[in-house]
C-alpha positions as CSV (number, residue, x, y, z in Angstrom):
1,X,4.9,-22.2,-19.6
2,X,8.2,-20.9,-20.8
3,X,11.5,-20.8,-19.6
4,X,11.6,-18.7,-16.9
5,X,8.5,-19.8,-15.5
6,X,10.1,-23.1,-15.6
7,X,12.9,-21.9,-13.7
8,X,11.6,-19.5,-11.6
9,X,8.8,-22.4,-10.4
10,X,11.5,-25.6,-10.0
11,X,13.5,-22.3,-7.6
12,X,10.6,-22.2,-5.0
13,X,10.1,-25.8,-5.1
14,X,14.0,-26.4,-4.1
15,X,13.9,-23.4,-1.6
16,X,10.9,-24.9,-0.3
17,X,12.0,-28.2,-0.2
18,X,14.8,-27.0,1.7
19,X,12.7,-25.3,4.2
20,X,10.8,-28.2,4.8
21,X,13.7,-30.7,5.3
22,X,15.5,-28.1,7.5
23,X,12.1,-27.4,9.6
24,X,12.3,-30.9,10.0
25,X,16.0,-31.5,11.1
26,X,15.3,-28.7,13.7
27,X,12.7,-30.1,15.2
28,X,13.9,-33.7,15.3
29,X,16.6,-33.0,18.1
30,X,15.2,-34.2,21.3
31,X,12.0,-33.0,21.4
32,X,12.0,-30.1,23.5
33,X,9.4,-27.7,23.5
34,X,12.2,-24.4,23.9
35,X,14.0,-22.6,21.1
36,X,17.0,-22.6,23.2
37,X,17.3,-26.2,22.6
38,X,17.7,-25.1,18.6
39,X,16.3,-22.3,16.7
40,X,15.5,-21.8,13.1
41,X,16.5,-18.1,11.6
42,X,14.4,-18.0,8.5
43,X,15.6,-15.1,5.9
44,X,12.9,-15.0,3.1
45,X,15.6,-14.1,0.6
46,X,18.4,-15.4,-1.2
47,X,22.0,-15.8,0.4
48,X,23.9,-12.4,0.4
49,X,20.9,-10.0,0.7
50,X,19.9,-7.5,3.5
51,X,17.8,-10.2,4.9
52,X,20.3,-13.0,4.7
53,X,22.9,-11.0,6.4
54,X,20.4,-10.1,9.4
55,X,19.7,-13.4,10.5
56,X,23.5,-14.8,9.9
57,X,24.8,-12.0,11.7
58,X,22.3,-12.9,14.6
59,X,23.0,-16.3,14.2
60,X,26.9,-15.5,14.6
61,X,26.1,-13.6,17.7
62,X,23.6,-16.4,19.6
63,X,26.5,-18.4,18.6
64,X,28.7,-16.7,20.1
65,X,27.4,-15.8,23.3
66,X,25.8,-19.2,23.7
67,X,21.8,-18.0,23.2
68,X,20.5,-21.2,21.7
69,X,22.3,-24.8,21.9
70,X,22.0,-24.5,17.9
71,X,21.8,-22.2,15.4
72,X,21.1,-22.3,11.4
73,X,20.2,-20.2,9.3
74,X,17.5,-21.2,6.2
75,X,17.0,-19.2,3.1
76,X,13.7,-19.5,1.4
77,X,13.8,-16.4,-1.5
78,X,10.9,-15.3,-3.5
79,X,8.4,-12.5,-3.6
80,X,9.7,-9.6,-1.3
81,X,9.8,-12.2,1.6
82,X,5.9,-13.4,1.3
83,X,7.0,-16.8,0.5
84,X,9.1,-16.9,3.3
85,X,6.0,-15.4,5.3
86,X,3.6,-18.4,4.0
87,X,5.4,-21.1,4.8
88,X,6.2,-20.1,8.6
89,X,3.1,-18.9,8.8
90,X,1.5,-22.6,7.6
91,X,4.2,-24.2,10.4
92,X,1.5,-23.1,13.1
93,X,2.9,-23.7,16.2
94,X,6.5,-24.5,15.9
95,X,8.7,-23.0,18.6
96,X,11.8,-23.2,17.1
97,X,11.7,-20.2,14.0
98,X,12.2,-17.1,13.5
99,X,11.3,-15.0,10.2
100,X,13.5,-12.2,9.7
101,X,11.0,-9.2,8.4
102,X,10.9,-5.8,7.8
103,X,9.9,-2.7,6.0
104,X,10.6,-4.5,2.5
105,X,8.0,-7.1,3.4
106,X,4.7,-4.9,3.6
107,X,4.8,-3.5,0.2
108,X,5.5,-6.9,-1.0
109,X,2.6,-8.6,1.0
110,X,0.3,-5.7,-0.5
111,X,1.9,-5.8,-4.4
112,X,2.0,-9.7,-4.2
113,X,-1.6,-10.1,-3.1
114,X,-0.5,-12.2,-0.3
115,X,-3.0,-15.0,1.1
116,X,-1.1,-13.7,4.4
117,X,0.4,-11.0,6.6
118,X,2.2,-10.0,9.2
119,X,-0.7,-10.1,11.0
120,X,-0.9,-14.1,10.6
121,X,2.1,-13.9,12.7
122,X,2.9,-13.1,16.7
123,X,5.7,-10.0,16.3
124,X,9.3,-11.0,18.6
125,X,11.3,-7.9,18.4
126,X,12.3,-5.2,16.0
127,X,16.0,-5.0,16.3
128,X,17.6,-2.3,13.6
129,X,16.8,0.3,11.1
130,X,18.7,0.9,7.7
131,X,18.2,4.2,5.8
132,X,18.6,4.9,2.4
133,X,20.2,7.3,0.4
134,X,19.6,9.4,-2.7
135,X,22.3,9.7,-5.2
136,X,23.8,11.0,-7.9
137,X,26.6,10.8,-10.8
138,X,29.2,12.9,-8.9
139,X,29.2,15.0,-12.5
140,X,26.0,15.4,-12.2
141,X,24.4,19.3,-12.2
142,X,22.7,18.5,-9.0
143,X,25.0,19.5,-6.3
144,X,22.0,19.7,-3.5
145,X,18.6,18.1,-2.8
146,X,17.1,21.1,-3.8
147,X,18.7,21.0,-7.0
148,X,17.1,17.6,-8.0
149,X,13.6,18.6,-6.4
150,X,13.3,21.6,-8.6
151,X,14.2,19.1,-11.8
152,X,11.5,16.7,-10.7
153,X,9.2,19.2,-10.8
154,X,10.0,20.4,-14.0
155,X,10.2,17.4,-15.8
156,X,9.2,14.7,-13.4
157,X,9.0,12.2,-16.4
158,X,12.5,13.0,-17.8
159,X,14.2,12.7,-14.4
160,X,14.4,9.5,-14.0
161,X,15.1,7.5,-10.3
162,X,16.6,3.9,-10.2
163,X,15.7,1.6,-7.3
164,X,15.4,-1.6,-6.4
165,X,11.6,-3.4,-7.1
166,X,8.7,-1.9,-7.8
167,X,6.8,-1.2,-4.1
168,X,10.1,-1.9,-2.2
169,X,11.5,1.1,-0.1
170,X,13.4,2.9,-2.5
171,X,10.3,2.8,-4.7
172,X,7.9,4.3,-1.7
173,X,10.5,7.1,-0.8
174,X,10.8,8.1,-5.0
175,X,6.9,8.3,-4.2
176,X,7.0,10.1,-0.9
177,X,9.5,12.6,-2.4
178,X,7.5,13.3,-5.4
179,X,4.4,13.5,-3.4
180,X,6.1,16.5,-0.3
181,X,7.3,18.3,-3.7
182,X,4.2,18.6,-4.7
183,X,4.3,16.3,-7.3
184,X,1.7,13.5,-8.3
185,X,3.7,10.6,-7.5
186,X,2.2,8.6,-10.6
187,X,4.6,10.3,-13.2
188,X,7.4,10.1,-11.5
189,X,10.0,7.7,-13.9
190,X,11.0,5.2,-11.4
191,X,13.0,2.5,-13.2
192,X,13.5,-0.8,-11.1
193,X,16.4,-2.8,-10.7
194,X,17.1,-6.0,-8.7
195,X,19.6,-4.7,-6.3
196,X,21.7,-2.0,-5.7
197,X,24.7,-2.8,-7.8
198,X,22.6,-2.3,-11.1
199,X,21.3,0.7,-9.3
200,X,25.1,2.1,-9.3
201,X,25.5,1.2,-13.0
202,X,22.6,2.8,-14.2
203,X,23.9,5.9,-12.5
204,X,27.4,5.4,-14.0
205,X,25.7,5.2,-17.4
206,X,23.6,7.6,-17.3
207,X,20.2,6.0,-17.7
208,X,19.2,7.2,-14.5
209,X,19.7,10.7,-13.0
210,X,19.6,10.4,-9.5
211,X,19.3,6.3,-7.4
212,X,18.0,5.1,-4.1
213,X,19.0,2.4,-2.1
214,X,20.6,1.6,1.5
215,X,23.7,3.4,2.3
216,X,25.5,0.7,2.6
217,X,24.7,-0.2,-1.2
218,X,26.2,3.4,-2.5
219,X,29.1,3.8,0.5
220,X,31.9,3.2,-1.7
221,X,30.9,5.0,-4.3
222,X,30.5,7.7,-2.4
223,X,33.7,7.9,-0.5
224,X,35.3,7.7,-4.1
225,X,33.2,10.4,-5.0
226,X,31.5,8.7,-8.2
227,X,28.4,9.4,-6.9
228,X,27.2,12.4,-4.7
229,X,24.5,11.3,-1.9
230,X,22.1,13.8,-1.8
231,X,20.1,13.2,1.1
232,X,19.3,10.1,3.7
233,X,15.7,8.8,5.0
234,X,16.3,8.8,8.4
235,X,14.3,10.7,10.9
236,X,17.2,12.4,12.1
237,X,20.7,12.5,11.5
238,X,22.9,9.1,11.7
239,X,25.8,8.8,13.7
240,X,28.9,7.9,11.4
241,X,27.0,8.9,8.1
242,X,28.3,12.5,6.5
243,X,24.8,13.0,4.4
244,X,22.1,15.5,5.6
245,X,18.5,13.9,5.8
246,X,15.5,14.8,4.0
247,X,13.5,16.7,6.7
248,X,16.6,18.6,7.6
249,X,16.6,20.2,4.0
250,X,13.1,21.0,4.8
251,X,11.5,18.1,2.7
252,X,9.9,15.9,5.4
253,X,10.4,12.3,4.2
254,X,11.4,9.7,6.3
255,X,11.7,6.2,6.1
256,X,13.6,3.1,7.4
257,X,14.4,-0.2,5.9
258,X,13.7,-1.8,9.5
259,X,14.6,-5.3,10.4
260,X,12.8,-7.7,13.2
261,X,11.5,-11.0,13.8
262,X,8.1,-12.6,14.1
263,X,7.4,-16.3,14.8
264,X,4.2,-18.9,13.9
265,X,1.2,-17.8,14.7
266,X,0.5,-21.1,17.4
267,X,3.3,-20.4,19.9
268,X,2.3,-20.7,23.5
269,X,2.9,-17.8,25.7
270,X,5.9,-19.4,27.7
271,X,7.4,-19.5,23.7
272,X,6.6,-16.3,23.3
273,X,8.4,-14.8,26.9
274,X,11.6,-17.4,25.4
275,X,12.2,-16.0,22.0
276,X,11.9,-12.3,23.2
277,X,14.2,-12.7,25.8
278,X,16.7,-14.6,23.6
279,X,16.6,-11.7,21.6
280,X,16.7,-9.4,23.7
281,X,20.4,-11.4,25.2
282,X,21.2,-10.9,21.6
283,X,20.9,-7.1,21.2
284,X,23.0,-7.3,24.6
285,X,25.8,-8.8,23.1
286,X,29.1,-7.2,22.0
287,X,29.0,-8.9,18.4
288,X,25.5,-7.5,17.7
289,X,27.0,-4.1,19.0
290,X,29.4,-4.3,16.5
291,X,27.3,-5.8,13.5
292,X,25.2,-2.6,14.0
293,X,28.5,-0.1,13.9
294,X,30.0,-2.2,11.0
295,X,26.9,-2.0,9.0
296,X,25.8,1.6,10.0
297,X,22.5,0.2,11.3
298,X,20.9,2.0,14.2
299,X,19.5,0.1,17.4
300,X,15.8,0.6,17.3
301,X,14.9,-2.2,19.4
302,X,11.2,-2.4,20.2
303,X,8.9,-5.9,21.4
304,X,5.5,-6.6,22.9
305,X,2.7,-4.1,21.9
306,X,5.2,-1.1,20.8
307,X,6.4,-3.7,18.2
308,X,2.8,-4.9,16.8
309,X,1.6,-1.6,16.9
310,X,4.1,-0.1,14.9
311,X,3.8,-3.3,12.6
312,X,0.1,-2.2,12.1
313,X,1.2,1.7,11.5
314,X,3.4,0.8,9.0
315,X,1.6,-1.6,6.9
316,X,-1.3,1.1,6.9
317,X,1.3,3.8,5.7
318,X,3.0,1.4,3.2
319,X,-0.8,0.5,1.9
320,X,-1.4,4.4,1.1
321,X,1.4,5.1,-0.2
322,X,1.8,1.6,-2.8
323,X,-1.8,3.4,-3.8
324,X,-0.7,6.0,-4.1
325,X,1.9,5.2,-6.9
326,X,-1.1,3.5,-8.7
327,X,0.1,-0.1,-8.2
């Protein structure tokens, strides 16, 4: 085993460790089968992610407004959020925890091989959609979308695009992109970075000629006009955000880097009607109404069988497109 292995290992067994002991401080006050006694926000990554600063904005908010007598926040990183996944899905019935989820998840429970799913879990609420962006070196010779479609399909192999990991969402749009241009999405040069700041520095350096990741990841760049955004994911255009989307510029890809909860699978149906009202009190709030304008998310709140169902639509869609990138 060598170093990294090492390291990587004795990381899961801390964050799990963690989990565990925090699991068990949550469930240790009083006894009271309701999450409004204390809840549990589980974000499957580490401190400072996408993930992490769903659930502590949410947290701030129930806070806030009183939603929950208490409120923490856990962190358990690793494997696009399936470790996360497998250890609230092995906590069965516990009524106090939430997994944060989204879009990022699927590929990852399809690329990782995961023993589970999101089917292993009973779906809450999806509460926000993030879009990504397509960028490029503000010098660079592509001033349009078009411009940077017509390279890829010249030279799909020399035009590279930098993203975050292999089968994430940046990775599926490069695929979705090369696949409506009529391109097979297996040449495409897709070089993977672990977040959005190397993304930007591959850009800067030329290594990469065009990037996707979430706006939010490219925003200053883009207002100081290092890098020229090209085109956003979204279904339609975003309030706030000055970038034409894809299907406007007659290329229809569309994606969103959604963001929701699910709970155990074991929670009793009085559990169930409790967490998705809580969450529904929080999309009420004025603080989530301001996390959402701060952080250019859009309100796509959806529970109950709208929720599951699209859960199932987009794991299916993820699954076709991750094979369709040969992974």
């Amino acid at each position: 085993m060598n170093r990294r292995t090492l390291v990587t290992t004795a990381f899961a067994l801390v964050a799990s460790l963690a989990f565990v002991l925090a699991a068990i401080n949550a469930s240790g006050s009083g006894g009271a089968a309701s999450p409004r006694t204390k809840i549990t926000l589980v974000a499957p990554a580490a401190p400072g992610g996408g993930w992490d600063a769903f659930a502590r904005e949410g947290q701030q908010a129930m806070r806030i407004n009183g939603i929950a007598g208490g409120v923490q926040v856990v962190n358990v990183p690793g494997a696009s959020g399936t470790i996360g996944l497998g250890q609230v899905v092995g906590m069965g019935d516990r009524h106090d925890l939430l997994l944060v989820t989204g879009g990022v998840m699927l590929g990852g429970i399809i690329l990782n091989d995961s023993a589970v799913s999101l089917d292993d879990t009973v779906p809450i609420a999806r509460l926000a959609d993030d879009f990504n962006v397509l960028v490029v070196p503000g010098d660079s010779p592509f001033e349009t979308l078009e411009d940077f479609v017509a390279a890829l399909q010249n030279d799909a192999g020399g035009t590279a695009i930098a993203g975050g990991s292999l089968g994430g969402i940046d990775h599926l749009l490069a695929g979705m992109l090369a696949a409506e241009s009529g391109i097979d999405p297996q040449t495409v040069n897709y070089i993977a970075y672990p977040g959005g700041g190397e993304v930007v520095t591959s850009l800067l350096s030329s290594t990469a000629a065009a990037g996707l990741s979430g706006y939010n990841e490219f925003r200053d760049q883009i207002d100081s006009g290092n890098l020229r955004a090209l085109a956003i994911s979204a279904h339609e255009p975003v309030e706030g955000i000055d970038v034409p989307t894809f299907r406007e510029q007659g290329v229809e890809v569309s994606m969103s880097n959604w963001r929701g909860y699910v709970a155990p699978p074991g929670i009793t149906d009085e559990v169930y009607d409790e967490l998705v009202a809580m969450v529904t009190e929080l999309r009420a709030t004025e603080e989530w109404t301001d996390t959402l304008e701060r952080n250019n998310w859009v309100d796509s709140f959806m529970v109950g069988d709208e929720f599951a169902d699209f859960i199932r639509d987009e794991s299916d869609r993820t699954e076709a497109i991750v094979r369709g990138l040969g992974l």
